[in-house]
N, C-alpha and C positions, 0 to 999 in steps of 0.2 A: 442284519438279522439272518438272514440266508446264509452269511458265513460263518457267522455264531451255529446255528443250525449242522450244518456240515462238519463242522467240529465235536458238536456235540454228539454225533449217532457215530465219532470212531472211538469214542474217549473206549476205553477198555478193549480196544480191539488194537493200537499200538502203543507202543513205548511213548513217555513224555518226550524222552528227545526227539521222536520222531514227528509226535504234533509238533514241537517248537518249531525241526526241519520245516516242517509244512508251511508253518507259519512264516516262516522269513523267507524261503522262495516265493509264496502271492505275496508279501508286505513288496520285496524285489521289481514284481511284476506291476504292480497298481504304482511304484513310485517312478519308474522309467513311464506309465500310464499318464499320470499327471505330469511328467517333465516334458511329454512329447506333445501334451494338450491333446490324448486321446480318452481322456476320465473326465467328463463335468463337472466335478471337484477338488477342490484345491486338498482336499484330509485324505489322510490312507486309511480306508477303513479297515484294515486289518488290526492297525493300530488297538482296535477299541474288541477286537476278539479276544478272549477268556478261555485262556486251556485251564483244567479242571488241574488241580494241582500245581496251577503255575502262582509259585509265589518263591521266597526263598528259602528252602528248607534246611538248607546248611547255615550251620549258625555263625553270628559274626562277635568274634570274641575281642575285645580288649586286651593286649596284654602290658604288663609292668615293665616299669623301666630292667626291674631289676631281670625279672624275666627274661626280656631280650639280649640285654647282656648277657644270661647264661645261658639261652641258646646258642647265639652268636659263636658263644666258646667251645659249642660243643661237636663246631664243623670245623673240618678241614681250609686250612688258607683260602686253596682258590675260590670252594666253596661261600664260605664267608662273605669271600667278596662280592662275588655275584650277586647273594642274598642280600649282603652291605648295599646294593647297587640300588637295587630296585627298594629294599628298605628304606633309607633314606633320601633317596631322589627320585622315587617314584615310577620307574620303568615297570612294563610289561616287562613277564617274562621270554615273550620274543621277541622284545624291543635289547632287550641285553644281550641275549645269546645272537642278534644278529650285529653287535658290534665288531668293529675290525679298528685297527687303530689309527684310521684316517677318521674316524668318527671321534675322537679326545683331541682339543684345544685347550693344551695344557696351557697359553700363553694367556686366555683368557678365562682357567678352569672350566669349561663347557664341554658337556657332554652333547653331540649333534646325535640326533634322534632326526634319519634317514631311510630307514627298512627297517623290514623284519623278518624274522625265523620262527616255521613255526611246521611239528614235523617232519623234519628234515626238507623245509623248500624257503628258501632264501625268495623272500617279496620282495621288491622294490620300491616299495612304499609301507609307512606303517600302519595302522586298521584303520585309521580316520586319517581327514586331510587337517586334521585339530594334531593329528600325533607327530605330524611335522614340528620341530620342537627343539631348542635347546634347552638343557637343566643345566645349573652348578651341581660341580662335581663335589664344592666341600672340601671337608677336611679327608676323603679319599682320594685325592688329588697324586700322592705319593704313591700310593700302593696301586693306582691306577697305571699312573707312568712305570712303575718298576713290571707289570704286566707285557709293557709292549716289549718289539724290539727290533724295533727300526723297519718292521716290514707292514706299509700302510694299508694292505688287501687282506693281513692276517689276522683272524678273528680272536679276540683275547681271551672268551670264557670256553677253555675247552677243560668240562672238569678231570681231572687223575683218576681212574677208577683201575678195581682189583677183581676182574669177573675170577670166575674159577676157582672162590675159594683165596683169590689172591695168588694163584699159580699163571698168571698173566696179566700183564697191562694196556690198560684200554684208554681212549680220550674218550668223555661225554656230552652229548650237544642235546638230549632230550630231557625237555622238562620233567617229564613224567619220570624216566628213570632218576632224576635227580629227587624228587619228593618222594622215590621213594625209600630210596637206598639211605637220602644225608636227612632231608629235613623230617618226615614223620618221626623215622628212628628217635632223633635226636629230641622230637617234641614230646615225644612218650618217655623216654627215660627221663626228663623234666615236668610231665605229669601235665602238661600244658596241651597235649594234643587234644582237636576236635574235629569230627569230620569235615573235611574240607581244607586243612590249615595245609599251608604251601605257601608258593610265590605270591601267589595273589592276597591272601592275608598280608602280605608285607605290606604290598601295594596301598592295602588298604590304610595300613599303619598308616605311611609315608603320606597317604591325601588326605589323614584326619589331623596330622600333625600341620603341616602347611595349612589346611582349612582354620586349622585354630589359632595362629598364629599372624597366615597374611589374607585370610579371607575368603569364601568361598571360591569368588570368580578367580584368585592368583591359582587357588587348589584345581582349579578345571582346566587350568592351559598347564598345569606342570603336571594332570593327569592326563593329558589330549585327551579330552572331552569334549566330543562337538556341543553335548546340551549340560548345562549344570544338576540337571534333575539326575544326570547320572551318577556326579559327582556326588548328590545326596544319598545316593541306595549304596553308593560305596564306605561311605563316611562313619566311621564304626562309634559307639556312644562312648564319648570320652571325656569322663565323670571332674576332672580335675578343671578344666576351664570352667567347667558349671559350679562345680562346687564355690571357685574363686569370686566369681561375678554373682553369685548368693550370698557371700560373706561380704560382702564389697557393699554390696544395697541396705543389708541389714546392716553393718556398721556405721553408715550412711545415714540411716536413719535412727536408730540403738544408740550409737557408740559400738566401742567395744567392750564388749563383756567381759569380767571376770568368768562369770559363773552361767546361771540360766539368765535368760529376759526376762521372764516369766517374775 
């Protein structure tokens, strides 16, 4: 209560990221508290604190098959790919950008999910000790190998860019300039953009697709997710499996229909 309390007399006096900061430096504090057995309880009571506005206010969209396809086409090669990356196999977007090409086992298709980037600061580990991880690579396997090139410390997604108008060229390693310059563009001129759409929308894609297909718990370890609850806030409504498994029950019980049941 006390900490609810304490939150509550700054609400309007800073920024929401700043309560969240607040927030996860004492969650930090109270859980090295419990790990050292200096807290009489095993719960982090920060846990159960409430910032005034904390919910998710960016929206989490669905998109069509067809859709993604003509996104996909509407970026540059290297671009694509990256996006390809983390779309369909699930990576962080610093979990991609810190690949180098000792991290591709082409012999086994595996992508080793080792570090991350994020920044500009190359981590040595990825945000959870759940993001330790290999994924198949799939049918990117090709265009994965045609990225390297025999130098196993050299980072593969460095995007092409054309600062100045295009009177200069540049490599790019930052998320942010990359959503903004390839992916929003690209999602507005397809009519599909929403606050928030980027890398992580992908993400999202790639763990609602695995979740529907090999299960929630296969969808948390190919998103390294230490808890599956997170893997549920991630998991975007994806109307075609439900629709299928409604059609399935009432045929099951129905038949199948011509017309109405009714």
């Amino acid at each position: 209560m006390r900490l609810q309390q304490w939150f509550d007399i700054k609400q309007g006096k800073l920024s929401k990221s700043s309560h969240k900061g607040l927030k996860s430096i004492l969650s930090g504090i109270f859980e090295r508290a419990i790990a050292w057995k200096l807290y009489p309880d095993d719960r982090n009571p920060v846990h159960q604190v409430k910032i005034w506005g904390d919910s998710d206010a960016r929206e989490k969209r669905k998109l069509t098959d067809e859709q993604t396809r003509q996104f996909l086409a509407e970026l540059p090669y290297d671009v694509r790919l990256l996006s390809s990356t983390c779309l369909f196999c699930g990576l962080r977007i610093s979990e991609a950008l810190a690949l180098q090409e000792e991290h591709f086992d082409f012999e086994r298709g595996l992508i080793l999910i080792r570090q991350s980037y994020y920044r500009g600061v190359l981590k040595p580990r990825p945000k959870s000790d759940k993001g330790h991880r290999d994924l198949p690579m799939g049918y990117l396997k090709d265009d994965l190998r045609r990225m390297c090139m025999g130098d196993p410390k050299r980072f593969v997604f460095k995007i092409q860019t054309a600062p100045k108008w295009g009177r200069e060229g540049s490599l790019c390693r930052d998320d942010r300039d990359l959503n903004q310059h390839f992916l929003r563009p690209a999602a507005k001129k397809l009519r599909i953009y929403y606050p928030g759409f980027g890398f992580r929308a992908l993400r999202r894609e790639a763990i609602t697709q695995i979740g529907s297909v090999a299960g929630l718990g296969e969808a948390a370890n190919a998103a390294g997710h230490t808890h599956v609850d997170t893997t549920l806030i991630y998991t975007l409504d994806n109307l075609g499996p439900r629709e299928e498994a409604i059609k399935a029950f009432q045929e099951r019980i129905l038949g199948k229909p011509e017309g109405g049941v009714q």
